[in-house]
VMD Tcl script that draws the C-alpha trace (Angstrom):
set ca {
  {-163.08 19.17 -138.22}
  {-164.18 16.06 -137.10}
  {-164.72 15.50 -133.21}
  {-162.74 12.59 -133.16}
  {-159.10 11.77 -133.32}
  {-157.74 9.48 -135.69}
  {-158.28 5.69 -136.12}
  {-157.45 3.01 -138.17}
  {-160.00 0.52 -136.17}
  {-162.84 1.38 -138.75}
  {-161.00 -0.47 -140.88}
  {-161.92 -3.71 -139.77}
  {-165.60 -3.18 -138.76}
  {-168.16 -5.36 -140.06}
  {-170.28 -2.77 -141.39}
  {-167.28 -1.37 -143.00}
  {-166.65 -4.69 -145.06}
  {-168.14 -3.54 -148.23}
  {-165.05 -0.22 -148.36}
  {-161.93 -2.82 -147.58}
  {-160.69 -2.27 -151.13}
  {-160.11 1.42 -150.70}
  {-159.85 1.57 -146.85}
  {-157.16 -0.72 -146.01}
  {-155.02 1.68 -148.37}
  {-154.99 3.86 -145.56}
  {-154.28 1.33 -142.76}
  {-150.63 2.27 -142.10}
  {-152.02 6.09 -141.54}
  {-150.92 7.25 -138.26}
  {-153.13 10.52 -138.21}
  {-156.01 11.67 -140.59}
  {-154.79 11.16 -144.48}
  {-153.74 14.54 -146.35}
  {-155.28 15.41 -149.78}
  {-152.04 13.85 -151.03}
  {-152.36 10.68 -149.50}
  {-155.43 10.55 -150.38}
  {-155.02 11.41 -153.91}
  {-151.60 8.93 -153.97}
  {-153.78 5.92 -152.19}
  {-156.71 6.53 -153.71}
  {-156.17 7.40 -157.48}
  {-155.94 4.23 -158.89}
  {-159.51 3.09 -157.69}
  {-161.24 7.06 -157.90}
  {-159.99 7.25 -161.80}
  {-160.34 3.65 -163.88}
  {-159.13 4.05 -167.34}
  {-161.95 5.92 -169.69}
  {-162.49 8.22 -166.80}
  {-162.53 11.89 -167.06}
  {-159.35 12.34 -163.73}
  {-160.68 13.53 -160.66}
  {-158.72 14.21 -157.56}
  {-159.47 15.56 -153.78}
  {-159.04 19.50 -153.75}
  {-158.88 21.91 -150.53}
  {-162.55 23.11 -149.52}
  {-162.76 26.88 -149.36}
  {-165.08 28.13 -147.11}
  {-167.98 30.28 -148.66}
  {-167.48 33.67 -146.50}
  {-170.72 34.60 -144.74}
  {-170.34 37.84 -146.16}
  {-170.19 36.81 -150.08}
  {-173.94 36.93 -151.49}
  {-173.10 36.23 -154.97}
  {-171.14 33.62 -156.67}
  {-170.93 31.99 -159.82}
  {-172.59 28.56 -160.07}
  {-168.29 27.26 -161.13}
  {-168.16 27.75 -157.20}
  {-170.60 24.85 -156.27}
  {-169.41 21.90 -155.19}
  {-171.22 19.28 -157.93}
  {-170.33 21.96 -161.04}
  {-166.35 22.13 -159.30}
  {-166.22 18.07 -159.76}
  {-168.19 18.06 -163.17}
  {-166.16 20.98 -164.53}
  {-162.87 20.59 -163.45}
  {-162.41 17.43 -161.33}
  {-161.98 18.75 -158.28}
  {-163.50 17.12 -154.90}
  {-163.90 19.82 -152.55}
  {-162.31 18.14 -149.08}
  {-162.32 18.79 -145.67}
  {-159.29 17.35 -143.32}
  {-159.94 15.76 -140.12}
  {-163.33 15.14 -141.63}
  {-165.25 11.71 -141.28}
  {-167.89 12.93 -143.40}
  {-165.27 13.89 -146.50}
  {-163.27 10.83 -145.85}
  {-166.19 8.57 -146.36}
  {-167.07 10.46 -149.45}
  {-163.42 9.94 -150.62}
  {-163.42 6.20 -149.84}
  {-167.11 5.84 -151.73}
  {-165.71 7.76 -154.63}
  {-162.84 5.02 -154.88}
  {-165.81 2.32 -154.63}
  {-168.44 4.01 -156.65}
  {-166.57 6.04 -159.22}
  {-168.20 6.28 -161.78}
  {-171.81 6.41 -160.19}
  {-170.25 9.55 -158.27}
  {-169.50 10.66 -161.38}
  {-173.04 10.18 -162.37}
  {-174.27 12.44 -159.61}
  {-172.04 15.27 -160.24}
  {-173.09 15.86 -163.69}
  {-176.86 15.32 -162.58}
  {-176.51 18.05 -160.29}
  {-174.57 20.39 -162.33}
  {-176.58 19.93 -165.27}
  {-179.60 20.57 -162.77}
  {-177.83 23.41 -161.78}
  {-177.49 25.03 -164.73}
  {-181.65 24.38 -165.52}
  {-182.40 26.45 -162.70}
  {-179.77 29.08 -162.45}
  {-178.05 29.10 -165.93}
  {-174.65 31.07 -166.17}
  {-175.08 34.00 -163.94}
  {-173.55 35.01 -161.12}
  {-175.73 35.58 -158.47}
  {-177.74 34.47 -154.73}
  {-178.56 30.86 -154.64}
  {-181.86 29.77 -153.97}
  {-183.06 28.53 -150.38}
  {-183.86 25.65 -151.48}
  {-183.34 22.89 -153.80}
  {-185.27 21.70 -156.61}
  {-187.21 18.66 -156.27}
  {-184.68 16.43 -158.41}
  {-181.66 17.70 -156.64}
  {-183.06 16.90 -153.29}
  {-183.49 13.24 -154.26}
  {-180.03 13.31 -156.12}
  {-178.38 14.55 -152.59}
  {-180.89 11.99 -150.42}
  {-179.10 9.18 -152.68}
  {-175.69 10.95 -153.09}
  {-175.72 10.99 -148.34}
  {-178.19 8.25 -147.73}
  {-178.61 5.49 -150.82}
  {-179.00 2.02 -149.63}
  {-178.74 0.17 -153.04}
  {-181.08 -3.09 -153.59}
  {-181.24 -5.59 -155.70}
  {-181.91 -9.45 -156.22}
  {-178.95 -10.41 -154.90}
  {-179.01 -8.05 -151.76}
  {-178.34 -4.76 -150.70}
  {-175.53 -1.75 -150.55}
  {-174.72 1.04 -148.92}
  {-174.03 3.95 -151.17}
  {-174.61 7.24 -149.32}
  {-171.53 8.33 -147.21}
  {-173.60 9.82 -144.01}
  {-174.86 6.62 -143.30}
  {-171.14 5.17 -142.95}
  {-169.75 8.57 -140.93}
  {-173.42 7.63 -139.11}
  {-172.21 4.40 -138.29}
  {-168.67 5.39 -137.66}
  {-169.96 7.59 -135.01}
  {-172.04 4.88 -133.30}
  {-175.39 6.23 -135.05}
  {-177.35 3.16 -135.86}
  {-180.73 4.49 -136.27}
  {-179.94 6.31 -138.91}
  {-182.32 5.08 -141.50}
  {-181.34 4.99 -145.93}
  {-182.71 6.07 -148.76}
  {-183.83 2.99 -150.72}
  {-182.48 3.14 -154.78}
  {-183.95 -0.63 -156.39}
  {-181.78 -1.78 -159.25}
  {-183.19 -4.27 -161.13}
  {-179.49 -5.56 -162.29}
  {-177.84 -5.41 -158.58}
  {-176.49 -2.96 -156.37}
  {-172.67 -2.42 -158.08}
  {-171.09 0.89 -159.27}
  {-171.88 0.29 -163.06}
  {-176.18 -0.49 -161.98}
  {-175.88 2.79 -160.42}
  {-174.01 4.79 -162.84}
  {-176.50 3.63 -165.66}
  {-179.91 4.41 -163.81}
  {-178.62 7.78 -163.12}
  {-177.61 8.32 -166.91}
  {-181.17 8.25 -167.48}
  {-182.40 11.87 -166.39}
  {-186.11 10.87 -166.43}
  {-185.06 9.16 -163.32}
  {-184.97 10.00 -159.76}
  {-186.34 13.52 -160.55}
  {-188.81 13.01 -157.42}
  {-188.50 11.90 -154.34}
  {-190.83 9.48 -154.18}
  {-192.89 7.28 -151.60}
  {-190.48 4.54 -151.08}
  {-189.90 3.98 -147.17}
  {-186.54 4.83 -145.42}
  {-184.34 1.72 -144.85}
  {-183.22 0.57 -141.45}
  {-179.41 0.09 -141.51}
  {-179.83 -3.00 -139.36}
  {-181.78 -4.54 -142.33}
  {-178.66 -3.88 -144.94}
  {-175.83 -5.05 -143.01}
  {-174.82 -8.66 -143.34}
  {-176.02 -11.03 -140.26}
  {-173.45 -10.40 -137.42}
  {-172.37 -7.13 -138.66}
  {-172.96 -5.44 -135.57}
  {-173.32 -1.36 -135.83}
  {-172.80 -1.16 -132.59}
}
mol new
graphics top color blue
foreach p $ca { graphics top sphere $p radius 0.5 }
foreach p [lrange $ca 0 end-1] q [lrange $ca 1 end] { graphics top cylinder $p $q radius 0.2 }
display resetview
């Protein structure tokens, strides 16, 4: 659960500015928004027409016990699979994820089956203990799924979700990771460059990006 109680105040924060579309949906909120509320405020702008539907499911905790599952359990193959957004209430860091998946829906999309599909390369079917570790590709897909600043000619976006609970939490250090799109930072730029799996398999050398540098002049992360 998330340390702090509810508020509406994010809202209207300039580094907030670029969320407004699905955010002020949940303006009139007196406490943190339910899975239905989110799901009822939300839908429209998660699931555009064409879209396979996704909607904002309970999270079930993994028991500390359980060694084995099957890879239908993980949280990108859950959303790929069957449309379900594993969610945590009370959570800043799930509630920024739900307000970037009614910004970016269909580059969240794109994610989700890049992960499952990497997955499935390295563990196939069966049911069994999950590596340690990631593979290289699915560590950049996550660095850009929490931390992607998106650039373009025309300026620059913030993508990854931990950088807005970051912010939300009075974090400005926190630095991005940088994703260069030659047609613009937007959902659809995003969406496309992922369709292309020869693409962000690596890391890369690219250096992180200071928040400060992203935000509009006078947008104050303070």
């Amino acid at each position: 659960m998330s340390r702090d109680p509810w508020t509406a105040a994010f809202i209207d924060a300039p580094w907030a500015e670029a969320l407004l579309p699905a955010s002020q949906r949940l303006r009139d909120l007196s406490g943190w928004p339910s899975l239905d509320e989110l799901n009822d405020r939300l839908g429209a702008l998660v699931n555009p027409a064409g879209l396979r539907p996704v909607r904002f499911a309970a999270s079930v905790p993994r028991s500390r016990r359980a060694k084995h599952r099957g890879v239908e359990a993980l949280y990108d193959v859950r959303i790929h699979r069957d449309g379900e957004v594993s969610t945590r209430l009370g959570n800043a860091h799930d509630l920024f994820n739900a307000l970037i998946w009614a910004m970016f829906p269909r580059a969240k999309r794109a994610v989700a089956r890049r992960q499952h599909d990497a997955h499935l390369r390295r563990l196939g079917a069966r049911v069994g203990a999950l590596p340690n570790a990631r593979s290289r590709e699915q560590d950049t897909l996550a660095m850009i799924d929490e931390g992607g600043v998106l650039e373009g000619p025309c300026g620059s976006l913030l993508f990854g979700h931990a950088l807005y609970e970051h912010l939300y939490d009075g974090d400005p250090g926190v630095r991005g990771y940088p994703v260069r799109l030659a047609s613009g930072p937007s959902d659809a730029a995003l969406a496309e460059a992922l369709s292309d799996d020869a693409r962000f398999v690596e890391p890369g050398g690219a250096a992180a990006v200071p928040l400060a540098e992203v935000l509009r002049p006078g947008a104050s992360v303070e």
